[in-house]
N, C-alpha and C positions, 0 to 999 in steps of 0.2 A: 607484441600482442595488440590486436586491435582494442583501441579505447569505447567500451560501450557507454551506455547512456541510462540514468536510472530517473525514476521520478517520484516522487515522494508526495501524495495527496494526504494533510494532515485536515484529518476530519473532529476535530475539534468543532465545539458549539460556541468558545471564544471567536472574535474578530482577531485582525491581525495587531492589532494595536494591545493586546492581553497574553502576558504567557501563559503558556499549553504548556503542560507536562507531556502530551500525545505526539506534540511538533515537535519538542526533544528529542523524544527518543525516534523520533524518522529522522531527528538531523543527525543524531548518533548510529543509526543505521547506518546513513548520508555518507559519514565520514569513515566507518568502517569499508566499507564498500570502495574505496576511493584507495585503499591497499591494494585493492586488487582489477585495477585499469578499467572503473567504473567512475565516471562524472555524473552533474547531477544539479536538481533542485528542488527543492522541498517548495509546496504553493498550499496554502489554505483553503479549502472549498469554500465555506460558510462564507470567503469574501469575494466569490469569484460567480456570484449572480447567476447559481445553476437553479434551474424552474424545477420543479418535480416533474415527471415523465418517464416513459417507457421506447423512446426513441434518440434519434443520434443529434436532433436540431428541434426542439419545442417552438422554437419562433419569437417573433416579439423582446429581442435582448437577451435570450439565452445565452447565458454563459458558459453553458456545457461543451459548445462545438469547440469554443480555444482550448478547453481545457482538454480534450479526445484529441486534439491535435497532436496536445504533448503527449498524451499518452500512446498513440501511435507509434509515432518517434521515439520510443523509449525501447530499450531493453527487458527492463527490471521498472516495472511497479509496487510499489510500497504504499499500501496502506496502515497508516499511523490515527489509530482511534482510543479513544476514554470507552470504561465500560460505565452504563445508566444502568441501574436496576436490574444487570447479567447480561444486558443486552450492548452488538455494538451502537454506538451514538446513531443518531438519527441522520444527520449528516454523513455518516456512513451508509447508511442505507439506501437514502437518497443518489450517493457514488454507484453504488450496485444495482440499484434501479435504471439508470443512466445506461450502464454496461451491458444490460440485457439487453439492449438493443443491438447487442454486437452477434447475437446468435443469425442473427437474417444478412449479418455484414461479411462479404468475403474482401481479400487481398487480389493484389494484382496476379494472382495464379490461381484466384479462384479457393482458397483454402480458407478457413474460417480467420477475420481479422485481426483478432489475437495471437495467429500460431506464432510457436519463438520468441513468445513473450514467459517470462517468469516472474512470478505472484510472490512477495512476501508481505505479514505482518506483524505490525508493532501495535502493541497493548499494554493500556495503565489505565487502573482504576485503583479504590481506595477498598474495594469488596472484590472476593473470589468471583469467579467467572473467565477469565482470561481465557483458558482452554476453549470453551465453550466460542468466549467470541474467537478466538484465533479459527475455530475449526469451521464457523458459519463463512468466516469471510472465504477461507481458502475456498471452502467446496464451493462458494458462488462465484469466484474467480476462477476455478478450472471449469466451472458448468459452461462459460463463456469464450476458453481458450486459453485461458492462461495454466503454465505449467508451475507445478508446486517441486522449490527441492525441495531436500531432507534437512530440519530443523528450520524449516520456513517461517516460524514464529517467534517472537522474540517478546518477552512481557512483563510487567512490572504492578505488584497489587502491595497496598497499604494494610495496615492491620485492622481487621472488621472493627467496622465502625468508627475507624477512626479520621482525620481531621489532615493526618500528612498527605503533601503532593509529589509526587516523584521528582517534580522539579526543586523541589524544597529536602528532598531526603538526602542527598547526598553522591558521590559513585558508590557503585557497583560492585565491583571490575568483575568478582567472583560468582557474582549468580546473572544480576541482568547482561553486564555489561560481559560475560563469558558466550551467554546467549548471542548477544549482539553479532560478534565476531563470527561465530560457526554460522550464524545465518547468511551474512557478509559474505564471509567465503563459497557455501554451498550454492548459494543464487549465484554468484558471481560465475563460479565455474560452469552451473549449467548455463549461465546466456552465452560466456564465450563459445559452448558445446554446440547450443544451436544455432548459433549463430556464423560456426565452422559447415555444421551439417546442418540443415535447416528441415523441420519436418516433410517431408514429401507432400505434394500436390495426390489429391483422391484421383 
């Protein structure tokens, strides 16, 4: 089986130099994924000097164009973010902002940039919302191209109001880390899928 390629954008508001609870669980993604003939890297946004914008190169030291490069090159994108106030992080948004500019971008056949790309995401926060952010991200990653499997999101919420971090709480195996796995698996089998058959040229 061909070995694909996955990529892990962990939109964390930490630097790289701070643990993320958010980078965890994409590196647990990361490594789930890795069962099933999927390599890979997890990269921090917040350290990788992306300007705000609505295009593929802002100018001036943008650091968005290396990071589109990776994700190009990828199979499987994984978005790994905290939830603010219900909402995904800001630095996630900023990622999605970035990618709208792939609606004007085609492939070398002419078919929109993204096709044969598959979308998942990872969520922790310390408040409910998880659903909500899972579902904004996805539908703004298939607005763009990317294809959603089934259990495409994988999530982790602390008790209201409370003070633990996912990174601090402990394993899983039974609720997040169950999640993890079916999404592993389902993303994995569709990119081998279209990456067997690849969507058709319009």
């Amino acid at each position: 089986m061909t070995t694909l390629r996955a990529l892990v954008l962990g939109c964390s508001l930490k630097s790289g130099s701070q643990e993320s609870s958010s980078e965890l669980l994409g590196r647990q993604i990361l490594d789930a994924l890795a069962d099933h003939d999927v390599d890979g890297e997890v990269i921090r946004a917040v350290d990788q000097n992306i300007k705000f914008g609505v295009s593929t190169d802002e100018g001036d030291g943008d650091g968005w164009p290396a990071v589109r490069e990776k994700v190009v090159a990828a199979d499987i994108l994984v978005i790994a973010t905290p939830i603010w106030m219900g909402q995904p992080s800001s630095v996630c948004k900023m990622v999605l902002e970035r990618l709208d500019a792939e609606l004007s971008e085609t492939d070398d056949r002419g078919r929109p940039s993204m096709y044969d790309k598959v979308a998942a995401v990872g969520v922790v926060g310390n408040e409910d919302g998880a659903h909500h952010v899972i579902a904004e991200v996805l539908q703004a990653l298939n607005d763009v191209g990317f294809t959603v499997p089934a259990a495409g999101g994988a999530y982790w919420v602390g008790e209201a109001l409370g003070k633990l971090d996912y990174k601090d709480a402990g394993p899983k195996p039974d609720t997040t880390g169950a999640a993890v796995k079916a999404l592993a698996g389902t993303a994995a089998h569709l990119a081998h899928a279209l990456k067997a058959n690849p969507y058709p040229a319009e």
